[in-house]
C-alpha positions in Angstrom: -0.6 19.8 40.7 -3.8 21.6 41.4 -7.5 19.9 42.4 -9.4 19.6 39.7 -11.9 17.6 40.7 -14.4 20.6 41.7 -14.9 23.5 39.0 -12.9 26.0 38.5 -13.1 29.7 37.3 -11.0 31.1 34.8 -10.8 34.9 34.1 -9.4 35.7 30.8 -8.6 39.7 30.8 -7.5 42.3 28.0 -7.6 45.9 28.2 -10.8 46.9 28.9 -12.5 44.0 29.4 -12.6 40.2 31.4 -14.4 37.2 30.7 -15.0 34.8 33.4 -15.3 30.8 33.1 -16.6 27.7 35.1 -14.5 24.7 34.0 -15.7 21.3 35.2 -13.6 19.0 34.2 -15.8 16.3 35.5 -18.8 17.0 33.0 -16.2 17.8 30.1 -18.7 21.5 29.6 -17.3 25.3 30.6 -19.6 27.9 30.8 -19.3 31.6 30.6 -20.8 33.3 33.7 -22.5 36.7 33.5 -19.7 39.3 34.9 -19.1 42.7 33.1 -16.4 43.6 34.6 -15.1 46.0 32.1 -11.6 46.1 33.8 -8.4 43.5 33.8 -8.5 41.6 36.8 -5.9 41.3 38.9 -6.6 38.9 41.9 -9.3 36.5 43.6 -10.5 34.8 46.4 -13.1 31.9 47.4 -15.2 33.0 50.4 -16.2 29.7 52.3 -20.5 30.4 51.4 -18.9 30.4 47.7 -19.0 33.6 47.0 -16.3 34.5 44.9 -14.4 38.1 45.0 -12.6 39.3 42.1 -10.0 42.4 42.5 -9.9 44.5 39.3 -7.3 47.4 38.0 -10.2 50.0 37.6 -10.9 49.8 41.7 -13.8 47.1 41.9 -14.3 44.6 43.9 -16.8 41.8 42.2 -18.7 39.5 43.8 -20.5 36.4 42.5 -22.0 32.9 43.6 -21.1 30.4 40.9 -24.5 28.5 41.5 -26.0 32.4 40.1 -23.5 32.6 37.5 -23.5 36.2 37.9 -22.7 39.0 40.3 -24.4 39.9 43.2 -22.5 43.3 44.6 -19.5 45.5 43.9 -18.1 48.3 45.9 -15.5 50.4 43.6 -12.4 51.0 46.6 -9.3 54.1 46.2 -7.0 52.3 44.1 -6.5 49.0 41.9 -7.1 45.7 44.3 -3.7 43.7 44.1 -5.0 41.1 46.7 -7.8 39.8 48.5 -7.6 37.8 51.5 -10.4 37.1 54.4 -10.9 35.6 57.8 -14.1 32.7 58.2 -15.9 35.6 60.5 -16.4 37.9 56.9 -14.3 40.2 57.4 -12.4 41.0 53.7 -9.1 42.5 53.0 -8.4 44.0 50.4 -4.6 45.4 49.2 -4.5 48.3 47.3 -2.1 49.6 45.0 -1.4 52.6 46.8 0.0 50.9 50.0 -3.1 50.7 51.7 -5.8 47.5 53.1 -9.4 47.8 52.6 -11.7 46.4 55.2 -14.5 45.1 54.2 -17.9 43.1 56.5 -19.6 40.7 54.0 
């Protein structure tokens, strides 16, 4: 069963569009953070400053800091971002529909 006990984001995508989420369960509130994506997302990842990277269909990768409730960069890569992994030193991988890894210093 998943740790609830710290908020979590939820990303709720359609065709054209996402809508991201903090849930914390511990205050009983969720709140809609300010992300216009404009693209279904397809994968995220937690950096360990809180910065979280969001992988979308149209190429983007989105970046935001949940204490900002809204994004702080994006860099648009060569294909739709399937995954997104990273190393503690900021260094940012990125898998790309096409077959190939984006690396990324953040």
């Amino acid at each position: 069963m998943p740790d609830l006990s710290s908020p979590v984001c939820l990303f709720c995508s359609s065709r054209l569009t996402a809508e991201f989420y903090l849930l914390d369960i511990n205050k009983k509130e969720m709140k809609a953070l300010d992300v216009d994506t404009k693209s279904r997302v397809l994968c995220c990842d937690m950096l360990d400053d809180g910065t979280i990277l969001v992988g979308t269909v149209s190429w983007y990768i989105h970046a935001f800091v949940l204490e900002l409730s809204s994004e702080v960069w994006c860099i648009q890569l060569n294909d739709s971002v399937i995954d997104i992994a990273h190393l503690p030193e900021g260094k940012v991988f990125a898998a790309l529909a096409d077959g190939s890894i984006a690396v990324l210093q953040v």
